[in-house]
N, C-alpha and C positions, 0 to 999 in steps of 0.2 A: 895901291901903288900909284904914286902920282909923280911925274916929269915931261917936262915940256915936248919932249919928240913924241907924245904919246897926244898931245892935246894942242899944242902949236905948232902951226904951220910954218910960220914965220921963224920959232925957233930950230925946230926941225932942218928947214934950210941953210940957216945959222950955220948950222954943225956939219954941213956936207948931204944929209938926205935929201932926197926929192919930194919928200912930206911927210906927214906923221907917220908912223907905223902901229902895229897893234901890241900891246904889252905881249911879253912871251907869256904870261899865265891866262890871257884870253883865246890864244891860237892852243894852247893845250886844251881847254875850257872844252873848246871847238870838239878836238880831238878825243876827248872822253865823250860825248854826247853821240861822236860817229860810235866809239866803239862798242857804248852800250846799249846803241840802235842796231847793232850788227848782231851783239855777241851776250848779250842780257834780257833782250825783250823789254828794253829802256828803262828796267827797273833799278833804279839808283845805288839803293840800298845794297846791291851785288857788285858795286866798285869797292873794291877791299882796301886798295891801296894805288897810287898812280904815281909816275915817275921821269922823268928825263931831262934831257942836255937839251938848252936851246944853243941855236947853231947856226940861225938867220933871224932875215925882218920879214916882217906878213905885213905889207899897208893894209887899211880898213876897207875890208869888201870885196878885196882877194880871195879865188876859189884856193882852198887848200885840197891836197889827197892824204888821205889816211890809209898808209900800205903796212899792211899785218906781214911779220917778217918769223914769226915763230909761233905756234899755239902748242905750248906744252900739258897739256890737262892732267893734274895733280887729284890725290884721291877724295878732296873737298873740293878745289878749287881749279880755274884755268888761271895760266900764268900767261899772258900777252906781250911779244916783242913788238915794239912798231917803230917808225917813221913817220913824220909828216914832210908833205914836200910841199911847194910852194907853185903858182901856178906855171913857174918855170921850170920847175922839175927840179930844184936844188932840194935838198934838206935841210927844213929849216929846226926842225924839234928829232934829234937823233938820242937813242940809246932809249927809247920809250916802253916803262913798261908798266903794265896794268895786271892785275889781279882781279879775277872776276869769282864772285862767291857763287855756290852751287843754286836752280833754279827756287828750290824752296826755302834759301836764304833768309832767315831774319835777325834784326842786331837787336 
């Protein structure tokens, strides 16, 4: 995915931002990696599926939070509600969700 708010500065401005911002599939990127530090034992292969609404801008090097809003554990699998918010507290990745395969998981 390539466009200028993401890599120019100058274009970025251009347009109204205060500077590049991070693609919305790198701040999800971000977000799978919390949750499968959290919720998998960082084992990749146990992301089933991942999902959501972007809904803001992450500049580059912005702390984001990754707040878990549902954990439904189904009879394979945990189903994952989340959020990401931004270091302001807005949400910027809304409606997030993750499926996580069972610990002995393999595809």
């Amino acid at each position: 995915i390539s466009f200028p708010i993401h890599t120019s500065p100058a274009f970025a401005k251009a347009v109204g931002l205060d500077g590049i911002i991070l693609q919305g599939t790198a701040t999800l990127a971000m977000a799978a990696r919390e949750i499968l530090d959290r919720e998998a034992e960082q084992e990749t292969r146990r992301l089933l599926s991942i999902g959501c609404g972007f809904t803001g801008m992450v500049r580059p090097g912005a702390a984001i939070k990754v707040r878990l809003r549902l954990r439904k554990d189904e009879s394979n699998s945990s189903l994952l509600l989340f959020d990401v918010l931004d270091n302001t507290g807005k949400i910027v990745v809304s409606r997030g969700q993750a499926k996580i395969g069972p610990k002995d998981y393999a595809r």
